[in-house]
C-alpha positions as CSV (number, residue, x, y, z in Angstrom):
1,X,0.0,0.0,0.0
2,X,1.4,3.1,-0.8
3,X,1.5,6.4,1.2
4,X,-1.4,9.6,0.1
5,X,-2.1,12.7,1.4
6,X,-5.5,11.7,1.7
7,X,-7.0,10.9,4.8
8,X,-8.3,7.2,4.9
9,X,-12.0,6.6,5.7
10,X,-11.2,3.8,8.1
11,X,-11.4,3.1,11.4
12,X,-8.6,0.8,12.5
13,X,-8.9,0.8,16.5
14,X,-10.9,1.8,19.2
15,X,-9.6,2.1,22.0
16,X,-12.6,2.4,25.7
17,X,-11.1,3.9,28.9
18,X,-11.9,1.8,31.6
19,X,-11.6,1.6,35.5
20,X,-10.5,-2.1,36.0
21,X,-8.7,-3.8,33.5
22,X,-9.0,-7.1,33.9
23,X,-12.9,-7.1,34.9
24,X,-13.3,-5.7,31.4
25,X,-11.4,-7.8,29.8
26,X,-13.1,-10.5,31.3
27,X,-16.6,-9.3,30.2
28,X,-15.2,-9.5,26.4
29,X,-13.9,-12.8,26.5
30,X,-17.1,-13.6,28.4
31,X,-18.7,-12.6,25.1
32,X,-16.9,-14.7,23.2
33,X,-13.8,-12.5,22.0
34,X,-10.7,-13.5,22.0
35,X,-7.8,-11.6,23.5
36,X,-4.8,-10.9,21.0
37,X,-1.2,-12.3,21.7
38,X,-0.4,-8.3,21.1
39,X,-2.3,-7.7,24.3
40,X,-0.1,-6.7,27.8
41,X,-0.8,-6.4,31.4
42,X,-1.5,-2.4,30.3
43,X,-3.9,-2.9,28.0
44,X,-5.3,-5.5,26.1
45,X,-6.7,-6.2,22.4
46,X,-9.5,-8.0,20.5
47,X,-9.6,-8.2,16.9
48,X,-13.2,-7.6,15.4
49,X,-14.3,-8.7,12.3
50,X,-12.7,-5.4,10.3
51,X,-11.1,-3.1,13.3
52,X,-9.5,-3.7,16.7
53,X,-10.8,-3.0,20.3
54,X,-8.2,-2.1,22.5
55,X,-9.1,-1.5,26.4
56,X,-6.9,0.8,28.1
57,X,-6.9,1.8,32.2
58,X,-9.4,5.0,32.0
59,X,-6.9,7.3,33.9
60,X,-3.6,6.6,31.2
61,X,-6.1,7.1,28.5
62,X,-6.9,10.3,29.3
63,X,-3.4,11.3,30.4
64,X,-2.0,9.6,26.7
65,X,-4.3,12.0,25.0
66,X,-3.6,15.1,26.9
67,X,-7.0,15.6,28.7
68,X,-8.4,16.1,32.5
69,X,-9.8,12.1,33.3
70,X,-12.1,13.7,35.9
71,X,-15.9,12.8,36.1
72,X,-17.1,11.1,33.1
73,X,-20.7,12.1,31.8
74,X,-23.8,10.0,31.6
75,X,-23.8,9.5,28.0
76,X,-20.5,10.5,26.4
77,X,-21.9,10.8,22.8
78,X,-20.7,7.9,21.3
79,X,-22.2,4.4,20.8
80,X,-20.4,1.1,19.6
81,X,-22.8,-1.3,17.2
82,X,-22.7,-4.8,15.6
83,X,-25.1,-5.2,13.4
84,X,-26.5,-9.1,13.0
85,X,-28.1,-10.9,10.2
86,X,-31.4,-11.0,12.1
87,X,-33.7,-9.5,15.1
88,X,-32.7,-13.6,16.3
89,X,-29.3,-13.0,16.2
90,X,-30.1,-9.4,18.0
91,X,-31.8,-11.2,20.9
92,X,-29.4,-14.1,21.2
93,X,-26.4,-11.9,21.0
94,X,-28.0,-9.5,23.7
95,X,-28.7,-12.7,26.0
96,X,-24.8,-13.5,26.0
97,X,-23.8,-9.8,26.7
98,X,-26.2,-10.2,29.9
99,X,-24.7,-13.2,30.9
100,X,-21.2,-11.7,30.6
101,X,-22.6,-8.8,32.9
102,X,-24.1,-6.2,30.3
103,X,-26.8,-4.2,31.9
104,X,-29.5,-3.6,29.4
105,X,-30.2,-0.1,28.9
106,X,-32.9,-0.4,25.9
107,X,-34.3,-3.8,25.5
108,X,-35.0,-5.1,21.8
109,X,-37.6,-4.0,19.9
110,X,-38.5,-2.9,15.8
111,X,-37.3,0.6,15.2
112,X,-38.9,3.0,13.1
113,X,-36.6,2.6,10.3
114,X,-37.5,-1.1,9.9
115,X,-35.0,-2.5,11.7
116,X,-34.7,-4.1,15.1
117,X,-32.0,-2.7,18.0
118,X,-31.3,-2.7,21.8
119,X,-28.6,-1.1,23.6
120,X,-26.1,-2.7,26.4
121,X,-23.8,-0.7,28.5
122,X,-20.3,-2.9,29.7
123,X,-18.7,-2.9,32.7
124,X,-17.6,0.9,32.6
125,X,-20.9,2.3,30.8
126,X,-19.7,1.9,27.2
127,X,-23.0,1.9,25.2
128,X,-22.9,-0.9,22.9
129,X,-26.3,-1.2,20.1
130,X,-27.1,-4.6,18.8
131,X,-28.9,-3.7,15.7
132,X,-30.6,-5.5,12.9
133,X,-30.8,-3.5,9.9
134,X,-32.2,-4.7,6.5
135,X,-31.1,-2.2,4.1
136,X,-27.4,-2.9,5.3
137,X,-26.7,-6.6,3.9
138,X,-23.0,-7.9,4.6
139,X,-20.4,-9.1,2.4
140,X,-19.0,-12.0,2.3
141,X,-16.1,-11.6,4.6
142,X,-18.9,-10.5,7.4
143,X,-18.2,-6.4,6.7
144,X,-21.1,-4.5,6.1
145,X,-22.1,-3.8,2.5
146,X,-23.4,0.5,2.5
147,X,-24.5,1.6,-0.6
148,X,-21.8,4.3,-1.5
């Protein structure tokens, strides 16, 4: 791959502040992730199907990017989604993120746009939506197909 100017419409790795390390780590294997080899006792990794979540202690996180870690709002603006191949898949994947200790925060149910969605927080508040969406059909390496 060679080197632009441009800036790439991709998101490699995201990266969730959080307060105990290993209990949150613990939750994503609990869902059925599986930890990288990359991952150290500072912070640990989990390859996706097309990006990579990293967790990272909530306090260096803050301190690597420059800002105050101090009091973290109710809803910090940002959600995390996987979409599934059905409103089945929605409720069954929702069921293991409970059982991993998920608190449900919107419980499943059709949308308006003719889909089908919930929302989980993790361990640290991290709102995750479990979403089914028809008009969004996935490729065959599992990435989502948008229409450009």
């Amino acid at each position: 791959m060679t080197a632009t100017t441009d800036f790439p419409a991709r998101l490699s790795i995201v990266t969730l502040g959080v307060t105990d390390l290993d209990r949150s780590a613990r939750f994503y294997e609990a869902l059925g992730w599986h930890r990288s080899a990359a991952s150290s006792p500072e912070i640990v990794w989990f390859r996706t199907a097309d990006s990579v979540l990293g967790l990272f202690p909530h306090d260096e996180l803050a301190a690597d990017a420059g800002v105050p870690s101090a009091g973290e709002p109710a809803f910090r603006g940002v959600t995390l989604a996987v979409n599934l191949e059905s409103p089945a898949l929605v409720d069954a994947a929702l069921a293991k993120a409970v059982e991993a200790g998920a608190g449900v925060v919107k419980p499943p149910a059709p949308t308006g746009w003719g889909g089908y969605s919930c929302y989980f927080e993790d361990p640290d508040g991290h709102l995750w939506e479990l979403a089914h969406n028809p008009f969004f059909p996935f490729t065959e390496d599992g990435s989502l197909d948008l229409p450009r």
